[in-house]
C-alpha positions in Angstrom: 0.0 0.0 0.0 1.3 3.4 -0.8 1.2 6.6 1.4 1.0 8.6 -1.5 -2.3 10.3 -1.7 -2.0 11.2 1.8 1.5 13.0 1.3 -0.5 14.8 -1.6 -3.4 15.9 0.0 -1.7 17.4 3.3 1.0 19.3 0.8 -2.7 20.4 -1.3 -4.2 21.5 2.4 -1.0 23.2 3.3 -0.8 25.0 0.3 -4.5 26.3 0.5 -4.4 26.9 4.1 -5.0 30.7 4.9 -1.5 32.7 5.8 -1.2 33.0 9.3 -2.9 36.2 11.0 -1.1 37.9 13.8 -3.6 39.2 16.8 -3.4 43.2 16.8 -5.6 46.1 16.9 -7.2 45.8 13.4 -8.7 42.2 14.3 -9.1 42.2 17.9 -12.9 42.0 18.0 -12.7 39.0 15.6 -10.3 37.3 17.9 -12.1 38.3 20.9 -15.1 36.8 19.3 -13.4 33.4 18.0 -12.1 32.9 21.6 -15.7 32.9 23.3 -17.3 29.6 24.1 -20.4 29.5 22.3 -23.9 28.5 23.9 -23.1 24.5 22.9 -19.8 24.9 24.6 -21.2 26.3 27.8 -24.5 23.8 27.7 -23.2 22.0 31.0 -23.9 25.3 32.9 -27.9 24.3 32.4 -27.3 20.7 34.4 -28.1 21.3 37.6 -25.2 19.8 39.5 -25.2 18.4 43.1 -22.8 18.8 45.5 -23.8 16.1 48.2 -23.1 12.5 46.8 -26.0 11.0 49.5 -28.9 13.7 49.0 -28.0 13.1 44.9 -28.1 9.1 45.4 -31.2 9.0 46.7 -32.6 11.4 43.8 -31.1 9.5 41.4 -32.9 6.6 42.3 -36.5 8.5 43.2 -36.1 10.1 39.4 -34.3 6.5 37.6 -31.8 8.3 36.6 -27.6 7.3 36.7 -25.0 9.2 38.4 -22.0 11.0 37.0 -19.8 10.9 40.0 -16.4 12.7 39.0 -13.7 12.6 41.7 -10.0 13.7 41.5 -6.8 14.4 43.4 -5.4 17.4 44.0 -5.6 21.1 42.4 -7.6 20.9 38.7 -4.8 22.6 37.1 -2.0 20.4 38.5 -0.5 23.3 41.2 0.1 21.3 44.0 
């Protein structure tokens, strides 16, 4: 099997791909605007979360519904 068409379609993409564009003043508002998390990307902020694993157990089972139970180990961002 030959890797060919693969080599030629990334050189193809690379060659189409737009120059790269340098945040500054002229495009700030379209960077500020590409860096916002959209309404889909913010859509867990609708769950309504619990912060009690016993009072959310016993929910869970009144409403048949599973449990996302997310635990971890020290700072989220690894500072510890």
């Amino acid at each position: 099997m030959h890797n060919r068409p693969v080599l030629v379609t990334t050189v193809l993409a690379a060659a189409m791909a737009p120059a790269v564009v340098v945040p500054d003043a002229g495009n700030y508002q379209y960077w500020l605007k590409f860096i916002q998390p959209d309404s889909r990307e913010q859509a867990y902020k609708e769950i309504d979360w619990r912060n009690k694993f016993w009072p959310a157990v016993q929910e869970a089972k009144q409403l048949g519904r599973p449990i996302l139970l997310w635990t971890m180990n020290g700072h989220p961002l690894g500072c510890t």
